[in-house]
C-alpha positions as CSV (number, residue, x, y, z in Angstrom):
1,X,-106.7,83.0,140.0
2,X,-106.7,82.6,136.4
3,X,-102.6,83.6,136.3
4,X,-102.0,81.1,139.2
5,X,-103.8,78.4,137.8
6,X,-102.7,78.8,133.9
7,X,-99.9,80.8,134.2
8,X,-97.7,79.9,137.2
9,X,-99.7,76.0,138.0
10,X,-98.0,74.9,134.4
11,X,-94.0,75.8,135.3
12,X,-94.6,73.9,138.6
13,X,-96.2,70.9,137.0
14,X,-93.5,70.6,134.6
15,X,-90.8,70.8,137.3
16,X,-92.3,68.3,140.0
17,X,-92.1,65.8,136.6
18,X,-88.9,67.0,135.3
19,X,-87.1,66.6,138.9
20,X,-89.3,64.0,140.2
21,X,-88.6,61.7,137.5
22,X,-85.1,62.4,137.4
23,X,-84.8,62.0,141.1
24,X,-86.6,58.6,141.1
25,X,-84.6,57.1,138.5
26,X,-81.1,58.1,140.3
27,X,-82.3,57.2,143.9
28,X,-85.1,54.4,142.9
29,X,-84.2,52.7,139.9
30,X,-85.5,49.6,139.8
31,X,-89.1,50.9,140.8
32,X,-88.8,52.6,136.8
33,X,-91.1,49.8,135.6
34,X,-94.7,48.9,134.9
35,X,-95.1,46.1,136.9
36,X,-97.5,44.4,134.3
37,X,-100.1,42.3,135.0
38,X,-100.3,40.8,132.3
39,X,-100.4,36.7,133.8
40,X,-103.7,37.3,135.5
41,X,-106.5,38.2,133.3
42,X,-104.6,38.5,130.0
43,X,-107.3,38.4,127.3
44,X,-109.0,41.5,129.1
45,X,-105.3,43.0,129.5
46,X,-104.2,42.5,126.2
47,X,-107.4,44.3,124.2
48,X,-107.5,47.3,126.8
49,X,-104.0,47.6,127.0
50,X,-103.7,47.8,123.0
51,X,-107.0,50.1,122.5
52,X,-105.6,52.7,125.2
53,X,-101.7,52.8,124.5
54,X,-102.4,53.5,120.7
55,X,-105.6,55.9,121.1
56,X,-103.5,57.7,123.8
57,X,-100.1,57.9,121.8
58,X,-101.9,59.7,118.8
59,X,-103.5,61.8,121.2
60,X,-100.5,62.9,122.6
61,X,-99.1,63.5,119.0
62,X,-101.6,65.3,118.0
63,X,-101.7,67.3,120.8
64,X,-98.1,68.3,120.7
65,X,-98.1,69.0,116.9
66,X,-101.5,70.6,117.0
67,X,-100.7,73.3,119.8
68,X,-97.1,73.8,119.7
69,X,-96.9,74.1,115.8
70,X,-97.0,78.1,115.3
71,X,-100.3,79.3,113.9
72,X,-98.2,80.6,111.1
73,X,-97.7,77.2,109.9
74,X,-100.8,76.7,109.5
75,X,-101.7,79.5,107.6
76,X,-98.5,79.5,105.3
77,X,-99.6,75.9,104.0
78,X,-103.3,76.8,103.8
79,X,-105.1,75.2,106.5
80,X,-107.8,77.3,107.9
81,X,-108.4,77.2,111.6
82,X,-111.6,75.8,111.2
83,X,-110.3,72.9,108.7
84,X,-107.7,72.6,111.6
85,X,-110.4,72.5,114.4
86,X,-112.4,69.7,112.2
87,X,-109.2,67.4,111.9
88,X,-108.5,67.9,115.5
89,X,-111.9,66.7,116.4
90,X,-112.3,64.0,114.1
91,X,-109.0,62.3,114.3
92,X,-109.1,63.0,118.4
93,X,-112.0,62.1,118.6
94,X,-111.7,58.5,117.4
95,X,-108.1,58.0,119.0
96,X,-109.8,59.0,122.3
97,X,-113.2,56.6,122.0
98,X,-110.1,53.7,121.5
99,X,-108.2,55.2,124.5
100,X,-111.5,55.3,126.6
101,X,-112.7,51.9,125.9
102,X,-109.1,50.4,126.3
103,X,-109.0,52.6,130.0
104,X,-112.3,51.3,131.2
105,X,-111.6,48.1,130.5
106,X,-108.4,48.2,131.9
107,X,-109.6,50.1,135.1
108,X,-112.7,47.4,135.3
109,X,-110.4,44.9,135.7
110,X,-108.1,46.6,138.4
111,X,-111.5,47.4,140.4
112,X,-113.4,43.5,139.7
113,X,-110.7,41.0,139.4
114,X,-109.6,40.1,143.2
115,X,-106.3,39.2,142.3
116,X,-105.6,41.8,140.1
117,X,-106.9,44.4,142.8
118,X,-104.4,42.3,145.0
119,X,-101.5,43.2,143.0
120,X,-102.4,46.9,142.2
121,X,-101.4,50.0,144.4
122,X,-103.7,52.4,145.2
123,X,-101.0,55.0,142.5
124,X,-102.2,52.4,140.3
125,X,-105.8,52.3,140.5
126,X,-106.1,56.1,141.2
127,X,-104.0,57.4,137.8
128,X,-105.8,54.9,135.5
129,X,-109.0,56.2,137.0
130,X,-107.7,60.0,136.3
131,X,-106.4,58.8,133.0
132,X,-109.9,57.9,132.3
133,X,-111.5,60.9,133.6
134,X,-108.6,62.8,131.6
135,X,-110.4,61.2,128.6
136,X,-114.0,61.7,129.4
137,X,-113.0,65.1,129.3
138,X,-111.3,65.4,126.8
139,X,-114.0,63.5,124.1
140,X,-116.5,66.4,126.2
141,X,-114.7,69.1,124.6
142,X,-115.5,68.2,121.6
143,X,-119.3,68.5,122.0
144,X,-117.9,72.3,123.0
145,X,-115.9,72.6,119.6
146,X,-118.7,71.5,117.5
147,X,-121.1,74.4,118.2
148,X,-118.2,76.5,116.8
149,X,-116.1,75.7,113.5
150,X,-114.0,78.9,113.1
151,X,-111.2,77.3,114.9
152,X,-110.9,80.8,117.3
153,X,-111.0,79.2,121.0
154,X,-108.5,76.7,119.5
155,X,-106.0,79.2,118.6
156,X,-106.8,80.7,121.6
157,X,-105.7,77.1,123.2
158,X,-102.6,76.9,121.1
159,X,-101.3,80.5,121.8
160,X,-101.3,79.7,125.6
161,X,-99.6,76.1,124.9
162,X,-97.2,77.8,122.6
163,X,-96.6,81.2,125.3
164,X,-96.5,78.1,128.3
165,X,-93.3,75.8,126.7
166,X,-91.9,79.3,124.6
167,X,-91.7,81.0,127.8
168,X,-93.6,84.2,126.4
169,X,-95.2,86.8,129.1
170,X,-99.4,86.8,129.2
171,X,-100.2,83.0,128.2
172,X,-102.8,82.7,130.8
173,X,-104.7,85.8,129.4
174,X,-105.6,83.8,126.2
175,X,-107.8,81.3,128.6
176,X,-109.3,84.3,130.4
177,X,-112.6,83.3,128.4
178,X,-111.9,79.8,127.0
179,X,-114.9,77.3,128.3
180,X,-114.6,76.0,131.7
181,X,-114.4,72.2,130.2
182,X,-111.2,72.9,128.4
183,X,-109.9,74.8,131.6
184,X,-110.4,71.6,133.6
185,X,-109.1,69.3,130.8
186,X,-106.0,71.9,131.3
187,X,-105.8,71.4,135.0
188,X,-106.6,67.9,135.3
189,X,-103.6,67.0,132.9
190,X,-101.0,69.3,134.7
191,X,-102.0,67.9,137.8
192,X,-101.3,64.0,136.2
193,X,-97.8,65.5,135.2
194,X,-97.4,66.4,139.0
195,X,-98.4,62.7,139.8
196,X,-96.6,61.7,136.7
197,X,-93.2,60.6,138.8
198,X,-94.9,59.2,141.9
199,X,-96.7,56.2,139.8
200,X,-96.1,53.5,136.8
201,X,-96.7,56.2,134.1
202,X,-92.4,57.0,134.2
203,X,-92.0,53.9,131.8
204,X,-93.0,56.0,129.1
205,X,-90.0,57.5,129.0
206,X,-88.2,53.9,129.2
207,X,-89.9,52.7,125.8
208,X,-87.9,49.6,124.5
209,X,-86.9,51.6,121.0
210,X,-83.9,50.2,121.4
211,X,-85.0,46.4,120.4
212,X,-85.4,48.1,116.6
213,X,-82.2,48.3,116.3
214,X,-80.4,45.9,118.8
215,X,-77.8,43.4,116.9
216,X,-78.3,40.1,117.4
217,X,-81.1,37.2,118.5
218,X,-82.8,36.8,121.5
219,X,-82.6,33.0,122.7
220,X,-85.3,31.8,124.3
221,X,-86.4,28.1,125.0
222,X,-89.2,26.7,126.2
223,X,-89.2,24.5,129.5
224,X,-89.4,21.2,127.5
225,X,-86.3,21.9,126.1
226,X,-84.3,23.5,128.8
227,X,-80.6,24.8,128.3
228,X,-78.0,21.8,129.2
């Protein structure tokens, strides 16, 4: 079960969002948007939407520089794997109180506002509410990491990340004895990228970087002064 679930679970994931997403945007285009809600409730909006999208983006940068960087990085510019453990928790652990708070408020207002609610989906509702499970988890492992500082289950995380997108034989053998709560923490967020083509979350991969860069001015006037 372990090798299904850690070792065969991850290659599907990735493939349902690969395809999926790539499916959807050729067959479904104009349903590759947010569909904000930003009119109703805004103040709310605005300060959970601002809290979760940054306290989730450095978590996902952290995550993908802390566990796909080689362990020999590490140790070739002399950072310990408990020093490395230590600025994993601290620096995750604040960016995921931000993305928690952001998420609950967000999520409170899908669940209390009726006209919100009225304009959500139930794929709406139900991946904010794993999102925010995703980061109750997440924050829990830390409480798991802090009663040991030698940084070996983390390595142990990173060798199976690293064996997982490397595409080396045995990666699920290094979560053989790992704590169940990063296990589900594991399963919960291959199971959101399954889920990750089906809902709003594909606008990630449409982020407006292009505006940096985009010649020009955008016009825009106000309905007291419309265009003649």
């Amino acid at each position: 079960m372990n090798y299904v679930l850690f070792g065969i679970y991850p290659y599907i994931a990735i493939t349902v969002m690969i395809l999926g997403s790539v499916i959807r945007y050729d067959h479904d285009p104009f349903s590759w948007k947010s569909k904000s809600s930003q009119i109703l409730r805004r103040r709310q909006f605005v300060i959970g939407s601002v809290l979760f999208h940054v306290g989730v983006l450095i978590i996902l940068g952290g995550h993908l520089v802390g566990l796909l960087t080689p362990i020999a990085v590490f140790d070739a510019i002399g950072i310990s794997h408990g020093a490395k453990q230590v600025m994993a928790m601290t620096v995750g652990g604040i960016a995921g109180v931000m993305a928690l708070i952001g998420g609950a408020l967000l999520l409170h207002r899908r669940l209390t506002d009726p006209r919100v609610r009225a304009h959500s989906t139930l794929a709406d509702t139900g991946i904010l509410a794993l999102l925010v499970a995703q980061l109750v988890l997440g924050l829990a492992t830390i409480l798991v990491s802090m009663q040991h500082l030698d940084g070996h289950e983390m390595t142990l995380l990173m060798s199976w990340a690293q064996g997982i997108v490397y595409l080396r034989a045995g990666a699920a053998e290094h979560l053989a004895h790992v704590h169940w709560l990063f296990k589900l923490h594991i399963l919960l967020g291959l199971t959101i990228f399954v889920l990750f083509p089906f809902t709003r979350l594909v606008h990630m991969i449409s982020a407006p970087v292009r505006y940096l860069w985009r010649p020009g001015y955008q016009i825009v006037r106000s309905r007291r002064f419309p265009a003649e």
